[in-house]
N, C-alpha and C positions, 0 to 999 in steps of 0.2 A: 504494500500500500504506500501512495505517496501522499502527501498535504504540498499543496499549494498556497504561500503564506502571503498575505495581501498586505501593506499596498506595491512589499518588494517582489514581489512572484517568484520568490527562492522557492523550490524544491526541497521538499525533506521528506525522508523514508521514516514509514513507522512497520517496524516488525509486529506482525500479527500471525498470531495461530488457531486453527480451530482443530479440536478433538471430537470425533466422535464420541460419546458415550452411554447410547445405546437407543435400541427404536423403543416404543411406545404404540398402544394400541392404533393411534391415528399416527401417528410422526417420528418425534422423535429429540433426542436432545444432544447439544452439543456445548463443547466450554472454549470460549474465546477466551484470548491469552495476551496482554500484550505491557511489555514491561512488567511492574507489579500486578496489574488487574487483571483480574478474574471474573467472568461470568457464565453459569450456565444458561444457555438458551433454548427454550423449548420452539422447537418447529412441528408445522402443521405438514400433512402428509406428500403436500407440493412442497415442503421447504420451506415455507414464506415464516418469519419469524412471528410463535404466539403470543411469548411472554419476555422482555429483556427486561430482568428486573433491576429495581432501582431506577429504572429508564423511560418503560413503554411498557404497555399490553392490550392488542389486539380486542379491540371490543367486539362483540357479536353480532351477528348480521339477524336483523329483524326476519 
Protein backbone atom coordinates (compact mmCIF):
# COMPACT_ATOMS: atom_id res chain seq x y z
CA UNK A 1 0.00 0.00 0.00
CA UNK A 2 1.17 3.59 -0.79
CA UNK A 3 -0.28 7.11 0.87
CA UNK A 4 -0.12 9.96 -1.06
CA UNK A 5 0.62 12.83 1.34
CA UNK A 6 -0.89 16.29 0.27
CA UNK A 7 -0.15 19.21 -0.33
CA UNK A 8 3.68 17.64 -1.11
CA UNK A 9 2.56 14.57 -3.03
CA UNK A 10 5.48 12.54 -1.58
CA UNK A 11 4.95 8.80 -1.69
CA UNK A 12 5.01 6.70 1.25
CA UNK A 13 4.60 2.89 1.74
CA UNK A 14 2.65 1.54 4.49
CA UNK A 15 3.25 -2.21 5.07
CA UNK A 16 0.16 -4.11 5.57
CA UNK A 17 -0.89 -7.75 6.19
CA UNK A 18 -3.86 -9.72 6.01
CA UNK A 19 -4.23 -13.22 7.61
CA UNK A 20 -6.63 -15.55 7.08
CA UNK A 21 -8.27 -16.86 10.00
CA UNK A 22 -10.82 -18.81 9.25
CA UNK A 23 -14.49 -19.08 7.33
CA UNK A 24 -17.73 -18.77 9.03
CA UNK A 25 -21.16 -19.99 8.33
CA UNK A 26 -21.72 -16.97 5.61
CA UNK A 27 -17.98 -15.47 5.35
CA UNK A 28 -15.44 -15.27 7.13
CA UNK A 29 -12.75 -13.58 9.02
CA UNK A 30 -9.52 -12.10 8.61
CA UNK A 31 -6.74 -9.85 10.99
CA UNK A 32 -5.17 -6.99 9.23
CA UNK A 33 -1.68 -6.10 10.60
CA UNK A 34 0.07 -3.04 10.13
CA UNK A 35 2.96 -1.77 12.34
CA UNK A 36 1.57 -2.12 15.92
CA UNK A 37 -2.22 -2.47 14.88
CA UNK A 38 -4.21 -5.07 14.86
CA UNK A 39 -7.68 -5.98 13.78
CA UNK A 40 -9.94 -8.64 13.03
CA UNK A 41 -12.22 -8.31 10.34
CA UNK A 42 -15.25 -10.08 9.72
CA UNK A 43 -16.39 -10.42 5.98
CA UNK A 44 -19.50 -11.38 4.38
CA UNK A 45 -19.60 -14.36 1.83
CA UNK A 46 -18.52 -11.98 -1.24
CA UNK A 47 -15.79 -10.47 0.82
CA UNK A 48 -17.09 -7.19 1.27
CA UNK A 49 -16.09 -6.01 4.95
CA UNK A 50 -19.17 -6.77 7.98
CA UNK A 51 -17.76 -5.48 10.84
CA UNK A 52 -14.13 -3.34 11.23
CA UNK A 53 -14.25 -2.76 14.77
CA UNK A 54 -13.57 0.30 16.47
CA UNK A 55 -14.03 1.60 12.90
CA UNK A 56 -17.33 0.78 10.85
CA UNK A 57 -20.08 -1.87 10.79
CA UNK A 58 -22.20 -2.63 7.85
CA UNK A 59 -25.74 -1.86 8.66
CA UNK A 60 -28.53 -4.19 7.30
CA UNK A 61 -30.35 -3.88 4.38
CA UNK A 62 -34.16 -3.36 4.94
Amino acid sequence: MAWVSVPDLAVRASQQTYTHLGRTGDGGRVRFSSGDYRSDLELDAEGYVVDYPTMARRLATA
